[in-house]
Every structure is written in structure tokens, then in C-alpha cells.
C-alpha positions in Angstrom: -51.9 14.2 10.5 -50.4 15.3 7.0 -47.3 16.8 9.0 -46.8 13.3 9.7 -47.8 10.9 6.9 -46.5 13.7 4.0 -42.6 13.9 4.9 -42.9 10.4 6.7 -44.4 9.3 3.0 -41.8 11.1 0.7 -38.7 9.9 2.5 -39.7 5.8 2.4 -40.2 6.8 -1.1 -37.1 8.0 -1.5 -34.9 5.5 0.4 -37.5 2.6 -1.8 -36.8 4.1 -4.8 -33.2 5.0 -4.1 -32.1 1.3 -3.0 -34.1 -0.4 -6.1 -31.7 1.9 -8.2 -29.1 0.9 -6.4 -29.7 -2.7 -7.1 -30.0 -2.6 -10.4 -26.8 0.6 -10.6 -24.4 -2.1 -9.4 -24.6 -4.8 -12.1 -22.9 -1.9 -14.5 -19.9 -0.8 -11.8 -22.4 2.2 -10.4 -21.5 2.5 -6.7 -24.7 1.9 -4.4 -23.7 4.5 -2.3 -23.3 6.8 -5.2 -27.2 6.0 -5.7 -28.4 7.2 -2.4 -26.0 10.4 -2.3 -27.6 11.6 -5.7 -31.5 10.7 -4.8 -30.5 13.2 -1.6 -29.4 16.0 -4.1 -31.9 15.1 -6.7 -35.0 15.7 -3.8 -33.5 19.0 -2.8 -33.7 22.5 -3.2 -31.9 22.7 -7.0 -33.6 19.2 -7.9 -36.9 18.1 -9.1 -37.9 17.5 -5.6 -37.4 21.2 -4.9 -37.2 20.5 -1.0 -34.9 23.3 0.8 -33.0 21.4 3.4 -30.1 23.0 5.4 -30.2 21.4 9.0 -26.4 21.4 9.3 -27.2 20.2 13.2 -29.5 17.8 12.7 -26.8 16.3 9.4 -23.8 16.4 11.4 -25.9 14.1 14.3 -27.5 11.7 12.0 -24.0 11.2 10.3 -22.2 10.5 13.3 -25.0 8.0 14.8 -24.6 6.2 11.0 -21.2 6.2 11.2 -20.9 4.8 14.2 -23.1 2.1 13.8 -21.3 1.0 9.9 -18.3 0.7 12.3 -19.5 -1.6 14.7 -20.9 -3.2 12.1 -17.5 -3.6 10.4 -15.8 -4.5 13.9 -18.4 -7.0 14.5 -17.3 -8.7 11.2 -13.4 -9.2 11.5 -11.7 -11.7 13.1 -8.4 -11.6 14.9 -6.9 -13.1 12.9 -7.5 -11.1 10.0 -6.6 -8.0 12.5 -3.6 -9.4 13.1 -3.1 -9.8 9.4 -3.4 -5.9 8.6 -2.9 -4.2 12.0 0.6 -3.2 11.1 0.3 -2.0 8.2 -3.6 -0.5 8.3 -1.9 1.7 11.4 0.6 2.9 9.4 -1.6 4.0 6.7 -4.2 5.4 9.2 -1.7 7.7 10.8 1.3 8.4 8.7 -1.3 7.8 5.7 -3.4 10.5 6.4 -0.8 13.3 7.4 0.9 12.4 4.0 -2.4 12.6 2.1 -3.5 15.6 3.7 0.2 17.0 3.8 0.4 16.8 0.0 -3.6 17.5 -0.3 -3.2 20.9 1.2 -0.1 21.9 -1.0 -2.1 21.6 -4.5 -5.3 23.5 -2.5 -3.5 26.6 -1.9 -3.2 27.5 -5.5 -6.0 25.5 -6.6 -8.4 27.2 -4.4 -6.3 30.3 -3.7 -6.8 29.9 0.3 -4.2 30.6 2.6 -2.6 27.1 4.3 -4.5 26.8 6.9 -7.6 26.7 5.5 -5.5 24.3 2.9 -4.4 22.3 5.1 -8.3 22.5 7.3 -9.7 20.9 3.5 -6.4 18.0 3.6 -7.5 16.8 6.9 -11.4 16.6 6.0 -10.6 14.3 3.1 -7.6 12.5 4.1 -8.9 9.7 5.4 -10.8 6.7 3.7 -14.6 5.6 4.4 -16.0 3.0 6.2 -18.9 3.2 5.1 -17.6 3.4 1.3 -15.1 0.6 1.7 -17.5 -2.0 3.5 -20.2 -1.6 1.2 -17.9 -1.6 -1.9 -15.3 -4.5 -1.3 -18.5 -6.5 -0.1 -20.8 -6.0 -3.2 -17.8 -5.7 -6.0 -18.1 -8.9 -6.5 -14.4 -10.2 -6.3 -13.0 -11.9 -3.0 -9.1 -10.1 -2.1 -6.3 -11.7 -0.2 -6.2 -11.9 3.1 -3.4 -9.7 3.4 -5.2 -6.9 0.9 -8.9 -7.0 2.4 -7.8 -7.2 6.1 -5.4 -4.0 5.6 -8.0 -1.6 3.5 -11.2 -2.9 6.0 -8.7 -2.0 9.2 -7.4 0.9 7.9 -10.7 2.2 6.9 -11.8 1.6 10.6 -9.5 3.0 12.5 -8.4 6.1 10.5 -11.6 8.4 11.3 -9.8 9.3 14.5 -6.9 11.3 13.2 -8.8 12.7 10.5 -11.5 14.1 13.8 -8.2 15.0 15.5 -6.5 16.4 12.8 -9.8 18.4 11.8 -10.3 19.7 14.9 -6.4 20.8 15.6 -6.7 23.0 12.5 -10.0 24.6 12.9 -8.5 25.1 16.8 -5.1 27.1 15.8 -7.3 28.9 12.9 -9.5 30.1 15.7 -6.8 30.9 18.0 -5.3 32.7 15.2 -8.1 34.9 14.3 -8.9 35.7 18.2 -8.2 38.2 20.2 -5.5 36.7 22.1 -3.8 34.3 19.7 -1.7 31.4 21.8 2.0 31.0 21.5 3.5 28.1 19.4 4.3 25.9 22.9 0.7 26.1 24.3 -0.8 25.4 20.9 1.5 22.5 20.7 1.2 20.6 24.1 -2.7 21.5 23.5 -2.9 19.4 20.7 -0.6 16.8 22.0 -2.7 16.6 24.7 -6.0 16.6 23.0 -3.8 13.5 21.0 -3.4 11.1 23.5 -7.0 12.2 24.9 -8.4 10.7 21.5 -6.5 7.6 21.2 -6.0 6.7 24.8 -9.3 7.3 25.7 -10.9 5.5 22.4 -8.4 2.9 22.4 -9.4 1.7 26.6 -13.2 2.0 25.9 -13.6 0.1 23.4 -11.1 -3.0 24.8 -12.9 -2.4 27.9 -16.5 -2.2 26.8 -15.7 -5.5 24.2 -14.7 -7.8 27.2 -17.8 -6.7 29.0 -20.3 -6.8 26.2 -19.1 -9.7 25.5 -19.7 -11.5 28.8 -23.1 -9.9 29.2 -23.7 -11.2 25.7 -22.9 -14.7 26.4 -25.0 -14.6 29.2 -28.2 -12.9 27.4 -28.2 -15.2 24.3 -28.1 -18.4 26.8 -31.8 -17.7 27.6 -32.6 -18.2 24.0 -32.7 -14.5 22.8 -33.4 -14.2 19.1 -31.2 -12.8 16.5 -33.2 -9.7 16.4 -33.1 -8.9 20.3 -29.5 -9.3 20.3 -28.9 -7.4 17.0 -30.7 -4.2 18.9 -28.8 -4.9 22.2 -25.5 -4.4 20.9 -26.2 -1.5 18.8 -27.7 0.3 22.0 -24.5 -1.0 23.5 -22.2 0.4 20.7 -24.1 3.9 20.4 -23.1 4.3 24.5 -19.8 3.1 24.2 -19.4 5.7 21.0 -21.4 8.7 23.5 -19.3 7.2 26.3 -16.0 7.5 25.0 -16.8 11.3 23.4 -18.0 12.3 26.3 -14.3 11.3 28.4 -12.4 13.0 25.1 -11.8 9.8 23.1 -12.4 9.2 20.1 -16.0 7.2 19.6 -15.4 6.0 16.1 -12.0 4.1 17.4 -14.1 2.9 20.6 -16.7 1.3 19.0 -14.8 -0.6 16.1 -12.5 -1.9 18.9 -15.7 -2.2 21.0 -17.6 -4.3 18.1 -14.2 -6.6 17.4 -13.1 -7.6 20.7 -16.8 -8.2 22.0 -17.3 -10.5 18.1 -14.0 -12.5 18.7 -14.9 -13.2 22.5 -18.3 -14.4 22.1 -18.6 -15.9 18.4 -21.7 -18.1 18.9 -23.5 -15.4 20.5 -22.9 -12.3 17.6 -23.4 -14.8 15.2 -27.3 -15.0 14.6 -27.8 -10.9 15.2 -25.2 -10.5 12.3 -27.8 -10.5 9.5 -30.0 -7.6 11.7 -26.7 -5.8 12.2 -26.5 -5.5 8.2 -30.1 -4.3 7.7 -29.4 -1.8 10.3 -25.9 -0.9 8.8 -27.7 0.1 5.4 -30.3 1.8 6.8 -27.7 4.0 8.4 -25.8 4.3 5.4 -29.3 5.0 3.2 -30.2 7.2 5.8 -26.7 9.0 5.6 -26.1 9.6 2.1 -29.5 10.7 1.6 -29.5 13.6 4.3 -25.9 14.4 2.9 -27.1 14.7 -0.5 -30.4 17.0 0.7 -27.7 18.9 2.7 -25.6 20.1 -1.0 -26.2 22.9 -3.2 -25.4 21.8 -6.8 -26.0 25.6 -8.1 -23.4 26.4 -5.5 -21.0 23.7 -6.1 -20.5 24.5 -9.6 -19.0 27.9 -8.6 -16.1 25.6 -7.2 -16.4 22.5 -9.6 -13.1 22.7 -11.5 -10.8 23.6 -8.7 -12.5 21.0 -6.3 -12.0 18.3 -9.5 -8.6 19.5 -9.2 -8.4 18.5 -5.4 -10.0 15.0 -6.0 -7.8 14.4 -8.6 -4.2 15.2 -6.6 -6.1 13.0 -4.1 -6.5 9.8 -5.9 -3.5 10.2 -8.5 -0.7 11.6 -6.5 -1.9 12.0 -2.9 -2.2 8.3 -2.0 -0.9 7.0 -4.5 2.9 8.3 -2.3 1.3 7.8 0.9 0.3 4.2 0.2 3.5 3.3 -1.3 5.7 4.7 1.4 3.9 3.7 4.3 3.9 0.1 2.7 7.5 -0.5 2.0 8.7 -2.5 4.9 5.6 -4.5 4.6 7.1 -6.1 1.5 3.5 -5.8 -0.4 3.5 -6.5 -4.1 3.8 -3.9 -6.5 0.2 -4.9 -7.5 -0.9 -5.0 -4.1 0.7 -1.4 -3.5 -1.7 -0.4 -6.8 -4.5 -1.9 -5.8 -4.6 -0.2 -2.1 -3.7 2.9 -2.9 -6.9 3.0 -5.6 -9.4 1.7 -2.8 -8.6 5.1 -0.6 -12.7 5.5 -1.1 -13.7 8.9 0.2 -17.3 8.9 1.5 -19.7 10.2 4.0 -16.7 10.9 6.3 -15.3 13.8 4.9 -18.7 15.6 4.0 -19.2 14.6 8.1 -15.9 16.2 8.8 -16.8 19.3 6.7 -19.6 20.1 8.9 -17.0 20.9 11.8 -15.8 24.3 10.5 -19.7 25.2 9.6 -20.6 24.7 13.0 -17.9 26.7 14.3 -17.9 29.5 12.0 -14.1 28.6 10.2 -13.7 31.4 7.7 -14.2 29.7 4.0 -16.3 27.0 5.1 -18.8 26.6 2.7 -16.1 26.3 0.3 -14.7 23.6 2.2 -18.1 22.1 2.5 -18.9 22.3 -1.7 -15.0 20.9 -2.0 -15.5 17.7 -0.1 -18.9 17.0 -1.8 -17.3 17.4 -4.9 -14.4 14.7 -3.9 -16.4 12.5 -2.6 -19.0 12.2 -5.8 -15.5 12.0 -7.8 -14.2 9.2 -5.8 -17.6 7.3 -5.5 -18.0 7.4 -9.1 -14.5 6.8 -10.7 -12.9 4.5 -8.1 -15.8 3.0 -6.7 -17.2 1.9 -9.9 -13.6 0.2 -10.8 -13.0 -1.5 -7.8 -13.8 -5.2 -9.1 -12.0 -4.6 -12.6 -9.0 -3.5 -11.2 -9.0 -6.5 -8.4 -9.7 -8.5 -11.4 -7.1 -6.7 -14.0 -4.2 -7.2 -10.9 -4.4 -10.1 -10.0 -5.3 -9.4 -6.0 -9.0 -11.4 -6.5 -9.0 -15.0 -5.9 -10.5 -17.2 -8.1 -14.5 -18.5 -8.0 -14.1 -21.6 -6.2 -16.0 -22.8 -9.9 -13.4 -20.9 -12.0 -11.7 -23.7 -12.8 -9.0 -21.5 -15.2 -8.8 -18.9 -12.7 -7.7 -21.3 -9.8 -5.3 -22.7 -12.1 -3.6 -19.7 -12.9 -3.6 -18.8 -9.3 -2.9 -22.2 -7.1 -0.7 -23.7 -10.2 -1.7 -27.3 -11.8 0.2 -29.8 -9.0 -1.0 -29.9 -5.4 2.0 -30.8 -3.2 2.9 -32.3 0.3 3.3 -28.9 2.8 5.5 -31.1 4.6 7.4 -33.1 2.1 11.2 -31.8 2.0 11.7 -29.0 -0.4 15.3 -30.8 -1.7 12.7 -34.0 -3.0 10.7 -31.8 -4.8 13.7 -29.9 -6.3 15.2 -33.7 -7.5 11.5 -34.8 -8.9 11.2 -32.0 -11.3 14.7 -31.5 -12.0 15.0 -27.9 -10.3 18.2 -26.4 -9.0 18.2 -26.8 -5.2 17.9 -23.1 -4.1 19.6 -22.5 0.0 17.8 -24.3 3.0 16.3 -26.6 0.9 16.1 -29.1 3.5 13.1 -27.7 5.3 10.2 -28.6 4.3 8.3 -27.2 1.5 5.7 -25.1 3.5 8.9 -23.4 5.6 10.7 -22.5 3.0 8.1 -20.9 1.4 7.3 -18.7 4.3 10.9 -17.7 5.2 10.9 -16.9 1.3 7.9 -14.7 1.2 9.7 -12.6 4.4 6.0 -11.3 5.6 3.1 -13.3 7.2 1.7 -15.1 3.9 -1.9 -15.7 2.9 -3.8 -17.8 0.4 -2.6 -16.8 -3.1 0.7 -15.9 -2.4 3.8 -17.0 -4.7 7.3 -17.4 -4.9 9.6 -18.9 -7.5 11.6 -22.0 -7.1 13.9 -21.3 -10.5 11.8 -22.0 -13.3 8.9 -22.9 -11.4 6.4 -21.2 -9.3 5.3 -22.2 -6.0 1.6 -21.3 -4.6 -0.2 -21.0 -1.3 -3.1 -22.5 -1.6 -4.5 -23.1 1.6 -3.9 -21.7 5.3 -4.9 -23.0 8.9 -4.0 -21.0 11.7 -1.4 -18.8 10.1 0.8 -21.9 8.6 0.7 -23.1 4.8 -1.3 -26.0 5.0 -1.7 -26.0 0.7 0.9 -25.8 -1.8 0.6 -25.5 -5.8 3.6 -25.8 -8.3 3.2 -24.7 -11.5 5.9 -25.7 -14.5 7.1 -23.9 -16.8 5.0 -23.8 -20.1 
């Protein structure tokens, strides 16, 4: 029995061993997932462990069952409200957003890497999108609490961008294969292929998922009424999410949009009964994402990557500093976000396990230069995990996008201002108690003004200035300002 209890011993040591680090990694700023990514390279074939590990297969299949279940996971946790919060502009930074990151990605890789711009623009596409994984775990262990408007935007966007960095993977490693073949396609059959291949992954994902939510969640009100525990449930809708992931790949959707739609619809349709399997779901969401990082990190070469290490610093660095830093801001502008806000968001663009998943594409089908690509998103990911991931709480902190401890009495002060006012008390008697300049409309009440002011849906923490004064949202119900703060002039 040794070919059982010997690897079945050394990897529960591992994942032990990993996540106790990992506790103890993230009271200094270390990211957790960092922690599992670098046990995985430290047990393999250049590491102590010395264990020679290249299943690419058996890697790219484990990754794709984790990353589907994080997402559910993640779906499973937002509300509708907060969707509708972000939706707009998470879209636009989960499709424009990754073209522009890989667009501008791919131009610093040709003569970084000295690779010819379709293999360039191959590597843009496998690290132009966020990590759901990354994000979830991070934003929910920083230890900081983000607006409404910030949180919902960078948890939505880090949902629902996987699919057009698949699609956009997969187009490039297509037209470099029909380039290298023996009959190469014109430009007009390459094109309405990958248009159609386009609304085949959206479509598809998109009426699965909505589909599959309304009926899981049906089936699951019915289930938990005969007293199922939280445990049962939790494992139901993961088997449910896994075949409505396989389902929707299987019809030429995208699984990874199918089963975050999937996982929200079937949450905000049947609250009470996702409710009690939510705790299982996050035991089974860290196992996947242990699991994950750990293969991932068995999977890399660190002898190998260092042939590659300064150019592949390089490409993370374009990534975080210019890349999305001009895709952020420019697919945010008519969202009227804060400058700070702008900052903040374009810092969060965590890569993870996603593109190291993604790189696994061209390695299965034989893409010239993928190894290269491979030891290139490796290296961006570690880079990313380990300088923005460790900064995400500072920053929040530094910008002023974290709300305040509800026992940070100084904090909420800065934030919510010193005076609690009326929401419905006439802006005009507010304006003649202090002695302020009555700015226009100042007939409506306080809690209208404010929101016609702030020109975008507003959420708790928002400002806007009444003259010298500052105005403050301090609480919402139902998307209106039920809480206002003024703060004087010191």
C-alpha cells in the first residue's frame, strides 16, 4: 500500500504545511496564495523536495475544475445589487480591458522577448486578464472593507473576464496554427471563424448559466425544504456548477461565464436555501485554490525560468505600471470614478492561476515558443502575487477607498463627517443653518441633491462639496441615500 499512503502522505503535508504558512504569511502583507504557489515549486524537481512533476494534462484539468469551482464560489456570494453596482463598468474592463492590456502587453514583448507578434500578442492574451481566484482570496483577507462601487467592479470584473482571455487565447494560437499549416486560411475565413467562435462563447456561456440558475434554484428550494444540511447542499451545487461548467464547454460556451452567472442567479433566487452551504462552499473553494497553486507550482522549472527572468520581469512590469494602468483609466472614464478610485483598480489587476492555466493551451497544442510562454506567465504571476498582492490593504488604506472599522471612531469621522443630517430635510435649510451659499436646485431635498451631484449611482462613502463644506453618504437602503454626514470647515 506505499503507492498509496507515500504520495497520499507527502501532499496533506504539503497543503498542512503550506496553509499554516500562509496564516501566519498574511499578518506581514505575504499573499496566501503566494504561499501555496511556492511550496508547489519548493517540492519539485529544482527544490528540496526534488519531485519531477510535468503532467501538463493532468494540470491543465485540475486548474480548470478549481477555477471553476472559486467562480461559483464567487457568484454564489454577490448580490444583485452589488452586480448591478459594477456590471457596467466590470464589462467594460473585462472586454475592452483585456484587448487594451494585451494590445499594449504584446507591443513591449516583441522586443523584450524578441518573438515575432503573434507569439507577442499569444503571451498578451494569457495574462490579460485578472484572477478570480487571486482577487477573492485577497480583497477578502486584506483586511480593509472597499466601497460598494470599488469591490463590486474588481469582484465582477474578475468573474467575468476569463472568457475573452479563453477566447482571445485560443483565436491566436488558432491563426498561428493556420499560419504555420500547410494551407493557411485567407484573412475573411479567419475572421468570421473567430467571430463565430465569439458569439459561440458568450452566447452560449451567457444562456447556461441564466438558464441553469433559475433551475438550480428551484430544485434548491425544494431540496433544502426537507431539512437538508449545509453540507449536502454545499456538495449539490458544486456537482451542479461542475455540469453546468462541462455543459456549457461542451455546446462551445464559455464554462467559466456559465457558472459565475450560474452560481449568482441561482444565490439571489433562493437566498435562504444557499445560505447555510456557504461556509462548505468556502472550505471547498480553498481546497481548490490550495490544490491549484500547488500543482502549478510542481508544474515550473525555476532553473529554466531564470533563462527568461529579466525579460519576463520586464513584461510584468509593462503589465502592472503602464498596461492597466491605460486600460483601467480609459475604460473608466464615463463612469465618473474618482481619481483614487481609478488608482486603486487599476493596482488590484491580480494575475494568478489563470494565466499559468491559459499558458497550458499553446503546450498542449504544440504553439511554437511555448515553453517560453509558459516560464513568462509564471514569472508574472509570482511578480504580481508578491508586489501587488502584498499592498492591497495599504494602498486601500493610503487612498482612502476602505471604509472605516465600525470601532474606528477617527476613521468614521474622517469619512462620514462629524453632523448626521435629515436625508429628507430641504437642502436650502441646511444651506441657511450653517450659513452656506445656496448652490442650484437647492430645493430638493438633501439626499436628491446629493445624488444628482455625484452624476453616477452612489454608495456608502461617497462625497460631494456644498461650498466650504462637505457632504457624506453614510448610509444606503435600496440604492437611495438613507444617511447623510456634513463636515465643516476646520
Amino acid at each position: 500500500m506505499d503507492f498509496l499512503n507515500i504520495p497520499l502522505l507527502a501532499a496533506a503535508v504539503l497543503v498542512f504545511t503550506s496553509t499554516l504558512a500562509g496564516l501566519f504569511s498574511t499578518r506581514i502583507g505575504f499573499s496566501f496564495l503566494l504561499v501555496f504557489l511556492l511550496a508547489g515549486v519548493l517540492a519539485g524537481e529544482d527544490g528540496p523536495g526534488g519531485y519531477v512533476f510535468n503532467d501538463v494534462r493532468l494540470s491543465f484539468w485540475v486548474g480548470n475544475v478549481a477555477l471553476a469551482v472559486i467562480l461559483l464560489d464567487g457568484g454564489l456570494r454577490t448580490s444583485f445589487s452589488t452586480f448591478r453596482t459594477g456590471l457596467k463598468p466590470a464589462s467594460m474592463l473585462a472586454t475592452a480591458g483585456v484587448l487594451l492590456s494585451a494590445g499594449i502587453t504584446a507591443a513591449a514583448a516583441v522586443p523584450l522577448l524578441g518573438v515575432d507578434w503573434g507569439t507577442a500578442l499569444l503571451l498578451g492574451a494569457i495574462v490579460g486578464s485578472t484572477d478570480a481566484a487571486a482577487v477573492f482570496a485577497l480583497l477578502t483577507r486584506s483586511g480593509v472593507t472597499l466601497n460598494e462601487r470599488v469591490a463590486a467592479t474588481l469582484e465582477i470584473e474578475s468573474g467575468v473576464n476569463d472568457p475573452m482571455a479563453v477566447y482571445l487565447t485560443l483565436a491566436f494560437i488558432a491563426l498561428l496554427s493556420a499560419a504555420t499549416g500547410p494551407a493557411p486560411a485567407t484573412g475573411t475565413a479567419a475572421a468570421t471563424a473567430l467571430a463565430i467562435t465569439f458569439v459561440q462563447q458568450f452566447g452560449w456561456g451567457a444562456l447556461v448559466g441564466a438558464l441553469s440558475g433559475v433551475a438550480g434554484a428551484a430544485l434548491l428550494n425544494r431540496v433544502s425544504a426537507r431539512d437538508a444540511g449545509g453540507g449536502v447542499l454545499a456538495l449539490l451545487v458544486v456537482a451542479a456548477g461542475l455540469a453546468v461548467f462541462a455543459g456549457a464547454g461542451l455546446l462551445g460556451g464559455s464554462g467559466f461565464l456559465a457558472v459565475y452567472l450560474f452560481g449568482l442567479v441561482m444565490a439571489n433566487r433562493a437566498v435562504a436555501s444557499v445560505t447555510p452551504s456557504l461556509p462548505v462552499l468556502d472550505g471547498y473553494a480553498w481546497l481548490a485554490q490550495a490544490g491549484m497553486f500547488v500543482l502549478l507550482g510542481l508544474l515550473a522549472t525555476p532553473s529554466r525560468l531564470a533563462q527568461s527572468l529579466w525579460p519576463a520581469l520586464g513584461v510584468a512590469a509593462v503589465l502592472m505600471f503602464v498596461a492597466r494602468p491605460l486600460a483601467v483609466w480609459w475604460c473608466l472614464r464615463p463612469f465618473r470614478f474618482t481619481p483614487r478610485e481609478t488608482t486603486f483598480i487599476a493596482w488590484v489587476g491580480l494575475r494568478g492561476a489563470v494565466p499559468i492555466v491559459l499558458a497550458m493551451f499553446p503546450l498542449l497544442a504544440g504553439t511554437p515558443h511555448a515553453v517560453l510562454l509558459f516560464d513568462v506567465a509564471f514569472v508574472v504571476v509570482l511578480t504580481s502575487l508578491l508586489v501587488q498582492g502584498g499592498t492591497i490593504g495599504w494602498l486601500a488604506r493610503r487612498l482612502g477607498v476602505a471604509l472605516p472599522e465600525p470601532d474606528d471612531e477617527r476613521a468614521a469621522r474622517a469619512v462620514f463627517r462629524d453632523f448626521v443630517l435629515d436625508p429628507e430635510l430641504p437642502l436650502v435649510e441646511v444651506c441657511a443653518f450653517y450659513g452656506l451659499a445656496e448652490p442650484p436646485d437647492a430645493h430638493l431635498p438633501v439626499a436628491v441633491w446629493m445624488a444628482a451631484a455625484l452624476k453616477r449611482p452612489p454608495v456608502v462613502g461617497d462625497a460631494v462639496t456644498l461650498g466650504p463644506a462637505v457632504l457624506a453618504v453614510r448610509d444606503m437602503a435600496q440604492g437611495r441615500i438613507t444617511g447623510v454626514g456634513l463636515g465643516l470647515p476646520q
